[in-house]
Gaussian input, Z-matrix of N, CA and C with variables (Angstrom, degrees):
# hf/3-21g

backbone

0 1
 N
 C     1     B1
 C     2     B2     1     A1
 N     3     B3     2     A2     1     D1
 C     4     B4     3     A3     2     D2
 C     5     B5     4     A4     3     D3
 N     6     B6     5     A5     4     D4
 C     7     B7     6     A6     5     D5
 C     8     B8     7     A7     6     D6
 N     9     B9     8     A8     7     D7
 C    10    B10     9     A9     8     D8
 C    11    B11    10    A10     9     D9
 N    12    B12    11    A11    10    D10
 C    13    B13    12    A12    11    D11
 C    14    B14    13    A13    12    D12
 N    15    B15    14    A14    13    D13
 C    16    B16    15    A15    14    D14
 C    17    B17    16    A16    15    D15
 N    18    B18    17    A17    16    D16
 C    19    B19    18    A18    17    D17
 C    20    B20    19    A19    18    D18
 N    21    B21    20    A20    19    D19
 C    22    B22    21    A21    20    D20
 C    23    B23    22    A22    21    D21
 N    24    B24    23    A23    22    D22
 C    25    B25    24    A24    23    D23
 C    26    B26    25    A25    24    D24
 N    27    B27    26    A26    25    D25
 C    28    B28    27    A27    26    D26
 C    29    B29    28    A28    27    D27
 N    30    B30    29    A29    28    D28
 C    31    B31    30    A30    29    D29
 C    32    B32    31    A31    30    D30
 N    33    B33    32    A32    31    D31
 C    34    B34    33    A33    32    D32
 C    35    B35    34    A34    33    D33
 N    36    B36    35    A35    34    D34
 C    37    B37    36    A36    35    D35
 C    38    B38    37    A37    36    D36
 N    39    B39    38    A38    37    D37
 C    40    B40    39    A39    38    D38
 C    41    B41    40    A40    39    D39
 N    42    B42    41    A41    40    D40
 C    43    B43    42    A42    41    D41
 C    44    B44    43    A43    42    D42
 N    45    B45    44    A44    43    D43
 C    46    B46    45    A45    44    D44
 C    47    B47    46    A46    45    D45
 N    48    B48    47    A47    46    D46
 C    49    B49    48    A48    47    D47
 C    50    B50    49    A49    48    D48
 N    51    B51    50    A50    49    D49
 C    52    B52    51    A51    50    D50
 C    53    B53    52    A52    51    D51
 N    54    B54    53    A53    52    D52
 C    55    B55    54    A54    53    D53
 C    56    B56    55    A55    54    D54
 N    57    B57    56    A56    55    D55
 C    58    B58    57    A57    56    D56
 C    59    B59    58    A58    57    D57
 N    60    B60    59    A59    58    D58
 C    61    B61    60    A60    59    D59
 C    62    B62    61    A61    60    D60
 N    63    B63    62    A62    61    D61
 C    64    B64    63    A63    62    D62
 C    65    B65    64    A64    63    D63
 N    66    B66    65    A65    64    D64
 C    67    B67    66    A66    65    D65
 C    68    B68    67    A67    66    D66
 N    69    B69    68    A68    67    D67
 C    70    B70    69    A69    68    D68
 C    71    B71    70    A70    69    D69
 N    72    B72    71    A71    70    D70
 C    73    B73    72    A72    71    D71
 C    74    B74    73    A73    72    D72
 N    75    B75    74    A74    73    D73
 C    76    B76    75    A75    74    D74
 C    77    B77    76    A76    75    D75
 N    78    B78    77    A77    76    D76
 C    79    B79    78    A78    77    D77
 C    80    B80    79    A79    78    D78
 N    81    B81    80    A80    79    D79
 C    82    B82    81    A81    80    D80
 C    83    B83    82    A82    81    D81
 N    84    B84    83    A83    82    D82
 C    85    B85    84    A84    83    D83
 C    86    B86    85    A85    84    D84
 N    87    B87    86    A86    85    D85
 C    88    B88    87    A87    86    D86
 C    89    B89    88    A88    87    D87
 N    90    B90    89    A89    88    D88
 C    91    B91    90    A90    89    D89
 C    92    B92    91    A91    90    D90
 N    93    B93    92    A92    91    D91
 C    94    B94    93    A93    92    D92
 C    95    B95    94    A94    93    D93
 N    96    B96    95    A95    94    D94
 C    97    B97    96    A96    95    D95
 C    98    B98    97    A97    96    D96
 N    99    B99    98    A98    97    D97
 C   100   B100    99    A99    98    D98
 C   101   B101   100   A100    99    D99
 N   102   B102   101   A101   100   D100
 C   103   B103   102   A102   101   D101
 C   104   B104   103   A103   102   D102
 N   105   B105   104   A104   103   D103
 C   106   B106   105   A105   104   D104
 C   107   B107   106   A106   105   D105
 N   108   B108   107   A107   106   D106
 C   109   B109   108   A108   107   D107
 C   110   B110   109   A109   108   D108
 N   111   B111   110   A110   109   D109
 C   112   B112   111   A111   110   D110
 C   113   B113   112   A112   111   D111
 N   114   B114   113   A113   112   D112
 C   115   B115   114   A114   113   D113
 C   116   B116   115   A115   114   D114
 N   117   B117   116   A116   115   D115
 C   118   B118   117   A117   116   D116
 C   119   B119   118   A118   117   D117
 N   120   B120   119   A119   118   D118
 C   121   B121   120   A120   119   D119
 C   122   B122   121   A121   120   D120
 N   123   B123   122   A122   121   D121
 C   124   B124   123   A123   122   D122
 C   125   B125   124   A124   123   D123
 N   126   B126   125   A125   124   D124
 C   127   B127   126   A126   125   D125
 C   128   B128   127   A127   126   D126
 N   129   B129   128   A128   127   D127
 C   130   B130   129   A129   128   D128
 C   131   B131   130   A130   129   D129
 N   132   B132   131   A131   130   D130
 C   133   B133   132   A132   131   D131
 C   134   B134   133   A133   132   D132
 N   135   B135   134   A134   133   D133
 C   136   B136   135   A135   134   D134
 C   137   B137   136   A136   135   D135
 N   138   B138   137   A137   136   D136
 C   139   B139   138   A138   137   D137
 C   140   B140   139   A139   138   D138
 N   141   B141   140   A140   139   D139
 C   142   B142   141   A141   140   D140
 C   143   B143   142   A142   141   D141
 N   144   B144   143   A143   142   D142
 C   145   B145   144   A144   143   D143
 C   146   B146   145   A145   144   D144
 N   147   B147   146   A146   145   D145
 C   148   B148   147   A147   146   D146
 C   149   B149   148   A148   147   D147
 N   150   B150   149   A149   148   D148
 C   151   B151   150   A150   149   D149
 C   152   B152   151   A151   150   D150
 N   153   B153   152   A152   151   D151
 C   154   B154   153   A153   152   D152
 C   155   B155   154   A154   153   D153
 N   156   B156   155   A155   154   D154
 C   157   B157   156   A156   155   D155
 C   158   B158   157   A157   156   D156

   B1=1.4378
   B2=1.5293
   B3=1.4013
   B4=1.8562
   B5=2.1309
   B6=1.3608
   B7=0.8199
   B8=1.4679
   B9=1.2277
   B10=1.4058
   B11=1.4208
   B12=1.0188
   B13=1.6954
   B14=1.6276
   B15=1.2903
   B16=1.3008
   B17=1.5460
   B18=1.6021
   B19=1.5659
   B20=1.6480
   B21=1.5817
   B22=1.5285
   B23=1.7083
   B24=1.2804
   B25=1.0867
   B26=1.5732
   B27=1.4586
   B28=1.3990
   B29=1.5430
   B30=1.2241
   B31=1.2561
   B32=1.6381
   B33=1.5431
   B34=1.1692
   B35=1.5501
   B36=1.3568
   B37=1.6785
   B38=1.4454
   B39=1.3407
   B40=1.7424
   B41=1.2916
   B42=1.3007
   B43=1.5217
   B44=1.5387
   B45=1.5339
   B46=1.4829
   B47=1.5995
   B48=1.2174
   B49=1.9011
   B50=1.6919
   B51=1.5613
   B52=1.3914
   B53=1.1364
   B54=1.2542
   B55=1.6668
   B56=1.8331
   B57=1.0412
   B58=1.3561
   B59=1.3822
   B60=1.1686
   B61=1.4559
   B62=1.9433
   B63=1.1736
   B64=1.7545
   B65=1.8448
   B66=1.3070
   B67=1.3568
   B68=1.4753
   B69=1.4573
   B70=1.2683
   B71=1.5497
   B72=1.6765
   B73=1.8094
   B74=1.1169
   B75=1.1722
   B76=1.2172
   B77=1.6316
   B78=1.3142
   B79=1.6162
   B80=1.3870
   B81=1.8478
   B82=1.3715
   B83=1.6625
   B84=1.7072
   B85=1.3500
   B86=1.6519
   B87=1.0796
   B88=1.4648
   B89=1.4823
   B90=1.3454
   B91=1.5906
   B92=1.7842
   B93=1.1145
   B94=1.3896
   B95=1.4942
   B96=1.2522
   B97=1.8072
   B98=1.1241
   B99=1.8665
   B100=1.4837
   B101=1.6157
   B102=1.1548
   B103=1.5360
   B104=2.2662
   B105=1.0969
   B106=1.4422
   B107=1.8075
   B108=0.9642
   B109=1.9973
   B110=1.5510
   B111=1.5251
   B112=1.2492
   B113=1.4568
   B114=1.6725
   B115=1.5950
   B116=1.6575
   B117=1.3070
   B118=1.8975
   B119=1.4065
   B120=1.0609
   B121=1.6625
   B122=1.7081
   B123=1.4669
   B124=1.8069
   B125=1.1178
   B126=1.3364
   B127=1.5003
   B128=1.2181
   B129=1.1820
   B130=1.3064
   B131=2.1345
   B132=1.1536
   B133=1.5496
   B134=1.6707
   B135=1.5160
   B136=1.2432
   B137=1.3358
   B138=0.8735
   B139=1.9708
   B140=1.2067
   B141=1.2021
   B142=1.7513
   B143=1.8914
   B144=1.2057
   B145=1.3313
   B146=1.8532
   B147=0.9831
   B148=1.3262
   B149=1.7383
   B150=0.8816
   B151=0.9139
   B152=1.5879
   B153=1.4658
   B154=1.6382
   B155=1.6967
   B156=1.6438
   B157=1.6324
   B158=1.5506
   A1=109.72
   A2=89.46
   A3=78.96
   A4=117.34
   A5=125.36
   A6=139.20
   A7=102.50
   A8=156.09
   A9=156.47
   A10=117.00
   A11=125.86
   A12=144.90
   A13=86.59
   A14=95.49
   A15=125.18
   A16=120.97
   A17=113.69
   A18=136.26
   A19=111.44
   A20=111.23
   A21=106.23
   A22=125.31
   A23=108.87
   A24=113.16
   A25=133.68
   A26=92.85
   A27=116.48
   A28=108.62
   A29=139.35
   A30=141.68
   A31=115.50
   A32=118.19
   A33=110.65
   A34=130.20
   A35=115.15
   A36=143.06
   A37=96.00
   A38=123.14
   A39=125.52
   A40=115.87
   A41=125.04
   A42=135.95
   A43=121.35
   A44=125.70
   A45=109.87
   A46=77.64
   A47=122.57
   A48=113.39
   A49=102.69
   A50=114.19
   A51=101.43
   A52=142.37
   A53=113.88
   A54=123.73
   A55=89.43
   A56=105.01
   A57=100.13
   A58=125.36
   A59=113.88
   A60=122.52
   A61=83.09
   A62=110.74
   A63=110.16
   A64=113.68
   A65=112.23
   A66=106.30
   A67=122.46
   A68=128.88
   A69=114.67
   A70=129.64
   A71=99.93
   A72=107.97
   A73=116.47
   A74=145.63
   A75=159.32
   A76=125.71
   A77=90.68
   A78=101.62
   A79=122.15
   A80=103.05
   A81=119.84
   A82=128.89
   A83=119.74
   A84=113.41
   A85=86.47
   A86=122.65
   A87=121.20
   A88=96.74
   A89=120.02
   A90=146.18
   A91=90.10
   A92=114.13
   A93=123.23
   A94=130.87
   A95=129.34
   A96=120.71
   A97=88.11
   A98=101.71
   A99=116.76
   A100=104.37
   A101=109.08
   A102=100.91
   A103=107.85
   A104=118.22
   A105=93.90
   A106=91.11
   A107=111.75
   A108=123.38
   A109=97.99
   A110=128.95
   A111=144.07
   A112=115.44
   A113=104.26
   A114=104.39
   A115=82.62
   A116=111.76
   A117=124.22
   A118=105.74
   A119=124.17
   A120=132.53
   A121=99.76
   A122=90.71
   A123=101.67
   A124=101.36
   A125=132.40
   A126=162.86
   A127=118.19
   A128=109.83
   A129=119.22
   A130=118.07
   A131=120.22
   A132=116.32
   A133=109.26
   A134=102.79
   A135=126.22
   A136=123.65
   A137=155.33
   A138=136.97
   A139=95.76
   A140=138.29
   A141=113.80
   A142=102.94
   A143=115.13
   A144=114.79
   A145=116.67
   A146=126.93
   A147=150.36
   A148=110.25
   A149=161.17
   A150=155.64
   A151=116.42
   A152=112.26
   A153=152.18
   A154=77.86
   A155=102.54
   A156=116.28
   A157=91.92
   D1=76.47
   D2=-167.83
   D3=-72.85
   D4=-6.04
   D5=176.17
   D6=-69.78
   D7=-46.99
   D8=167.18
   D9=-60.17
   D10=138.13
   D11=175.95
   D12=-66.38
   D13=157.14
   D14=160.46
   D15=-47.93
   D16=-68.89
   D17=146.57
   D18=-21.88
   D19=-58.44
   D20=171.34
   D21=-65.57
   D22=-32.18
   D23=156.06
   D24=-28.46
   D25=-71.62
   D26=-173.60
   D27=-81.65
   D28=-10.03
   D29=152.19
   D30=-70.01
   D31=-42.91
   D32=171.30
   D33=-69.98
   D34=-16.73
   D35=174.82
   D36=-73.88
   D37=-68.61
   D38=-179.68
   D39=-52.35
   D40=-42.80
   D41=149.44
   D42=-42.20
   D43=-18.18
   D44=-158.59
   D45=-134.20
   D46=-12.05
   D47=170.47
   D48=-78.83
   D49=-55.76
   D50=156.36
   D51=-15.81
   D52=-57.98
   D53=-175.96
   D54=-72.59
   D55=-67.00
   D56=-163.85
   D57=-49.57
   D58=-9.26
   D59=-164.49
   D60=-108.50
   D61=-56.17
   D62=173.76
   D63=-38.98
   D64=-57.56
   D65=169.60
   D66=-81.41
   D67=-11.86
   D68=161.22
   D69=-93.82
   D70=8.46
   D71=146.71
   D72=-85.23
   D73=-29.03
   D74=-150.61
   D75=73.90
   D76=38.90
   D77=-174.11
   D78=-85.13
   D79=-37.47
   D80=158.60
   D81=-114.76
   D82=139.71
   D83=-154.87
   D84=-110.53
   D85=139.96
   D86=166.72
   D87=-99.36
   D88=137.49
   D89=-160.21
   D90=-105.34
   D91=-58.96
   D92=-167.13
   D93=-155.61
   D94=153.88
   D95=-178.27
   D96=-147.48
   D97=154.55
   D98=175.60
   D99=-124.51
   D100=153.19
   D101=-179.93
   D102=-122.09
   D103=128.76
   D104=-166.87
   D105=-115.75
   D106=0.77
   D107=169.94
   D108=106.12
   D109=-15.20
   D110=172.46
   D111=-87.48
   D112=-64.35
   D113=-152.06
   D114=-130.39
   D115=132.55
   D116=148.49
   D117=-80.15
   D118=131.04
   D119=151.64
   D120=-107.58
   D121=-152.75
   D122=-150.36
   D123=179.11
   D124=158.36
   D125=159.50
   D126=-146.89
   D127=114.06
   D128=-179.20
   D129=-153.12
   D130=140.72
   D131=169.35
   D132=-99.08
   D133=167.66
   D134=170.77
   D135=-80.04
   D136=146.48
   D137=171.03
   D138=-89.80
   D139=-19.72
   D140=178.30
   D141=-120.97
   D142=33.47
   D143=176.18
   D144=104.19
   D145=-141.86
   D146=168.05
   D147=-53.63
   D148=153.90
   D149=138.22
   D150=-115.29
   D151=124.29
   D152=-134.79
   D153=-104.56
   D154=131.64
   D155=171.74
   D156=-75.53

């Protein structure tokens, strides 16, 4: 991805271990995903609300 900083990089990685670590406590439930061969999205809630960086 040569268009992204280094910094963006590593913010988007800390961002996607988050989630992953959020749904493999069971903190976050994903409801649904779409796939368009480009972009994944998602829907999903928190069990205790929002979750605070």
């Amino acid at each position: 991805m040569p268009w992204c900083t280094r910094e963006k990089i590593r913010q988007v990685s800390a961002d996607a271990q988050r989630i992953h670590d959020d749904v493999a406590t069971g903190r976050l439930t994903i409801h649904a995903h779409a796939n368009d061969s480009h972009t994944t999205v998602a829907v999903g809630t928190y069990a205790q609300g929002v979750r605070q960086a």
